[in-house]
N, C-alpha and C positions, 0 to 999 in steps of 0.2 A: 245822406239822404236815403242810403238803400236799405241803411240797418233803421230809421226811421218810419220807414213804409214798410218792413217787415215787422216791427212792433206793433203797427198800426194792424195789418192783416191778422197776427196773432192776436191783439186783442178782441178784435170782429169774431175771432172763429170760438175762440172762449165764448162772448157774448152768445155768439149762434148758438153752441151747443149748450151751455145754458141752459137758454128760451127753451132749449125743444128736448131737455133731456137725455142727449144723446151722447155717446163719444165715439173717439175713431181706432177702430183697431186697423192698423196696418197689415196682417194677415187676414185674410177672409177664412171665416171659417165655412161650412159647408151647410148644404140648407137643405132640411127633413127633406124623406121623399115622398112624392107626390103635390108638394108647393110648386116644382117648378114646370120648365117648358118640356110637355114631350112630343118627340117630332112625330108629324102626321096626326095633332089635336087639335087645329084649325080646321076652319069648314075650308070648303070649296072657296077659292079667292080672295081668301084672307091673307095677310103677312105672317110669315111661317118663322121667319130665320130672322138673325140680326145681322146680318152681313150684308152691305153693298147699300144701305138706306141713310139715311139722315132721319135720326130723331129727333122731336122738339118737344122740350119739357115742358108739360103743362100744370103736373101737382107733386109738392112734396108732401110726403105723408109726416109725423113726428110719431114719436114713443107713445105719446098721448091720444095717440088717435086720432089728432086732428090734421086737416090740411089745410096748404094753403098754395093758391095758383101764383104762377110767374107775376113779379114784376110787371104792369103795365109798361109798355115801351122799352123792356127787355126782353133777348133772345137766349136761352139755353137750349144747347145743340149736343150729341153724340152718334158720330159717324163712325159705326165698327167697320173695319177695313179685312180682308181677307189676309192682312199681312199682322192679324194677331197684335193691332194696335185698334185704339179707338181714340176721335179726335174732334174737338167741337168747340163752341164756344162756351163760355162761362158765366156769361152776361157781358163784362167788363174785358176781362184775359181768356186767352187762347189756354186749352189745355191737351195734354196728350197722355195717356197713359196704356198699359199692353194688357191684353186680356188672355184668356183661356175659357172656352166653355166644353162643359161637360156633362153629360146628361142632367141638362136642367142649371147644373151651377156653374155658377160665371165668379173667374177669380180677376181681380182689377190686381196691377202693382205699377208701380215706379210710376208714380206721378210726376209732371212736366207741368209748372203754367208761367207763362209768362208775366209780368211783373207790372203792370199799367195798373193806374187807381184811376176809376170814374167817381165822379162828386154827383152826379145825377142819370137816372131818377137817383133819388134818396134812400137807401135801405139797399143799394145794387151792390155795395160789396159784401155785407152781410150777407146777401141771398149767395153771392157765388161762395162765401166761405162754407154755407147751412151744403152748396149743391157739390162740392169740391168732397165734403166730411162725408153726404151721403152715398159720394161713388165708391169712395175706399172702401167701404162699410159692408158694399155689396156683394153678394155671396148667391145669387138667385135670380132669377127670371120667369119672367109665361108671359105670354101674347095671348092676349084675349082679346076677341073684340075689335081687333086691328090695333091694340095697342099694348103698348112694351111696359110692364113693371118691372121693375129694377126691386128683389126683395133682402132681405139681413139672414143671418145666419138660421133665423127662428123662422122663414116665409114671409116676416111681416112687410106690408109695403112699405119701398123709403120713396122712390119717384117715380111717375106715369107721364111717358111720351106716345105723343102720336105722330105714325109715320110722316102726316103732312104741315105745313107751319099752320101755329093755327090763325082764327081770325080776330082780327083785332076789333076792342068791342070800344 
């Protein structure tokens, strides 16, 4: 059964990447300067830092330009913790993986997720394969706005969370 639902996640994640042109490099590489966050470039009362919040994914970007918002009635979550982990949900599976940032660039490695298949909504394991590919991938950040992009090795955006859940439409 378990080598069956990891065929099953494997082909999803082909499929995803696929659709959206993408692949996964497992080393991050490092993102031009001035794409990313630098500290003390928020206003006054803005979210400065990724540490100690819960973010909730609201858009993934693709190669193509295009985006596309969460699953209705799904939750993508990333919670960076001061212990140089970040942790959240997936839609469907819990995942964990450890980070480093540094001026501006954010290295993700050793990914963790739990092994649960949801059948509904519909397209929820494809979204967490498209959202699992696009964390690896991440190499960058900036907070604008009050909200956190997650960007690739080149600044471009791959995901936009906002610090608070958003509202359901």
């Amino acid at each position: 059964m378990k080598k069956a639902f990891a065929c099953l996640i494997a082909g999803v994640l082909v499929l995803a990447l696929c659709t959206c042109g993408c692949s996964i490099l497992v080393h991050n590489g490092e993102n031009p300067g001035g794409a990313g966050h630098q500290p003390g470039s928020a206003a006054s009362g803005e979210v400065t830092g990724l540490e100690g919040m819960t973010w909730y994914l609201l858009i993934f970007h693709t190669a193509s330009g295009r985006s596309a918002e969460v699953l209705p009635g799904t939750e993508v979550t990333a919670s960076f913790g001061s212990d140089g982990m970040v942790g959240g949900l997936a839609g469907c599976n819990r995942y964990r993986v450890s980070f480093a940032e540094r001026e501006g660039r954010l290295f993700i490695r050793d990914l963790a997720v739990t092994e649960l298949y949801c059948g509904s909504p519909s397209g929820i394991m494809s979204q967490e394969a498209m959202y699992l590919s696009f964390l690896q991938r991440t190499a960058g950040y900036r907070i604008e706005n009050g909200l956190l992009t997650l960007t690739n090795a080149e600044g471009n955006p791959l995901l936009t969370f906002s610090p608070g859940k958003p509202h359901s439409s």
